[in-house]
C-alpha positions, 0 to 999 in steps of 0.5 A: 336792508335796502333790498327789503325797503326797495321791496316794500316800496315797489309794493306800495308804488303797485298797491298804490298804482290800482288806483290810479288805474281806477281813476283812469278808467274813470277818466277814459269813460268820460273821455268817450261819453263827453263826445255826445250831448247830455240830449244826446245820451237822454234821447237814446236812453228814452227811445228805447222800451223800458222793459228792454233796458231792465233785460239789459241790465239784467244782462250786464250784471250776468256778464260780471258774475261771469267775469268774477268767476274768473276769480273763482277758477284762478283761485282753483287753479292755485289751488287757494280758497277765498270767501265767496264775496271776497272772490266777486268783489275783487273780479267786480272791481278788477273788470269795471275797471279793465274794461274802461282803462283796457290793459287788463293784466295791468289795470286789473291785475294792480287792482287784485294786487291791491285787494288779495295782498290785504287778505294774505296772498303772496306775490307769486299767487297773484301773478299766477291768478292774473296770468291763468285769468288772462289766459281764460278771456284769451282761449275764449276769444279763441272759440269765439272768434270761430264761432263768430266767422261760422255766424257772421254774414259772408258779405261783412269779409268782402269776397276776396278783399284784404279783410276776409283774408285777414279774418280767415287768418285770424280764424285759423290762428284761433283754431290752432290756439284751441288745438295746441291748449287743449292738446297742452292740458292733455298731453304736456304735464311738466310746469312751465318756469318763468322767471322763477314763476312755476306755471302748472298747465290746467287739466282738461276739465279746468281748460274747458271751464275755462273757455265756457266761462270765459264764453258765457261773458262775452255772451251775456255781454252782447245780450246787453246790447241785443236787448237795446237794439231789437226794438230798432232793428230786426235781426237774427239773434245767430247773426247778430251773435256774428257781428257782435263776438267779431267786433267786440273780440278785435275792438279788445286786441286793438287794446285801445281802452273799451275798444271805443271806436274800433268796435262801434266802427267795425259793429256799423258796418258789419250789421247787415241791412240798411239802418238809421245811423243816428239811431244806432249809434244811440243804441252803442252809446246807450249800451257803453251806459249800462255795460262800462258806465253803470258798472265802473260807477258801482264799483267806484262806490263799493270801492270807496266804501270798502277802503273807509271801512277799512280805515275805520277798522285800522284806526279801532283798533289803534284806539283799542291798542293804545287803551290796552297799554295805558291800562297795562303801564298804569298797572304796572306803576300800581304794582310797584 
């Protein structure tokens, strides 16, 4: 008996934990914008030509369609089906969130853990979901961080300094990560058990949607951030492609929530040429609006609504439960 209480308590402290988790990313969001002036931010949004800022927000809401999809692959990988809305609501809300507060296996995954449990999902499938999406964004990255050392200007590794040995390290490294994944989905049939937890190997097939998924987000994402800075700065698409997948890839490994710093950091000093600093730096800051802010704000809304929708539900059906047995005492008093 005190197992099962333990039990439903530890689900509701994880339930509950999505939340905070949301608030988090809320907070670490206004963490990073509050180092700007409001005329900062008004600047840097009003430079830019408001045809591009409409093809970047385009392309935001491209990347999380992208990253929803992880849902979609997670619940094949478990072989569950899930209303469309239900698997792009949860992946929608999981990201916004993840992308801010960072830590996305535990911001995202309480998240999920809050809204698949609502719709009848067993513990263990959530873990398996979260871990096989996790996995997903992991060999992306993968394919990605080669494809960005192919595309990434020579002198951004500074010829035989720490930092190119470094990115070739990392480089190889992926190489191989692809090589044995791959090589797993091929060759290596038996599950793989985790505290209890049985973990299949996906197919081929479903390893190379994963990596193309996982690919097309992370694409799309720096469409976000090509569109606002094109009309500044001329660059190759290949090469900016380059700076962008590294910067971004290593601003995530560093854990440090939305990458801030990290990523604006390595993205400076990376881009070839000689720019305006100022007007850079408006570009990010423009570019962390629609992609982090813009999206977070939405799904505060979406989430807000969805959870006051569901209160109302709960509380009709304690109305309608409670007419239903007055009514019943009431004919069984007239009965007798």
């Amino acid at each position: 008996m005190k197992a099962v209480k333990t039990k439903k308590i530890l689900k509701k402290i994880v339930s509950w934990s999505g939340l905070f988790f949301f608030v988090l990313a809320a907070y670490m969001l206004y963490h990073q914008l509050s180092k700007y002036s409001m005329s900062d931010i008004k600047s840097s949004l009003l430079s830019i030509p408001p045809h591009n800022l409409l093809w970047a927000c385009l392309a935001s809401f491209g990347g999380y369609v992208a990253l929803s999809s992880y849902d979609y692959l997670a619940l094949r990988y478990i072989k569950r089906k899930l209303a469309a809305w239900k698997w792009i609501f949860a992946g929608f809300i999981g990201f916004s969130v993840s992308n801010n507060a960072g830590h996305a296996i535990v911001s995202g995954g309480t998240i999920r853990y809050r809204l698949y449990t609502r719709w009848r999902f067993r513990g263990i499938d959530i873990v398996k979901m979260v871990t096989f999406s996790g996995f997903t964004y992991l060999i992306a990255c993968f394919f990605l961080i080669i494809v960005g050392y192919m595309l990434t200007p020579n002198h951004a590794f500074g010829g035989g300094s720490v930092s190119k040995f470094t990115t070739e390290v990392v480089t190889l490294l992926s190489v191989l990560g692809l090589i044995v994944y791959f090589g797993a989905s091929f060759f290596y049939k038996k599950p793989i058990v985790i505290k209890d937890v049985e973990f299949d190997i996906p197919s081929p097939k479903m390893a190379l949607a994963q990596m193309t998924i996982g690919a097309a987000d992370i694409v799309m994402d720096s469409f976000v951030l090509y569109f606002t800075l094109i009309p500044f700065v001329d660059v190759p698409f290949g090469t900016f492609m380059g700076v962008f997948i590294i910067a971004k890839v290593l601003g995530v490994f560093s854990q440090v929530p939305g990458g801030l710093g990290v990523f604006e950091g390595l993205f400076l000093y990376i881009i070839p040429g000689e720019h305006n600093q100022a007007v850079l730096f408006g570009v990010l800051i423009a570019y962390r609006i629609i992609y982090y802010l813009l999206p977070l704000v939405l799904s505060g809304i979406v989430l807000v609504s969805y959870e006051s929708y569901l209160k109302y539900v709960r509380k009709q059906r304690l109305e309608k439960l409670k007419i239903f047995n007055s009514a019943k005492i009431k004919q069984v008093v007239t009965e007798e």
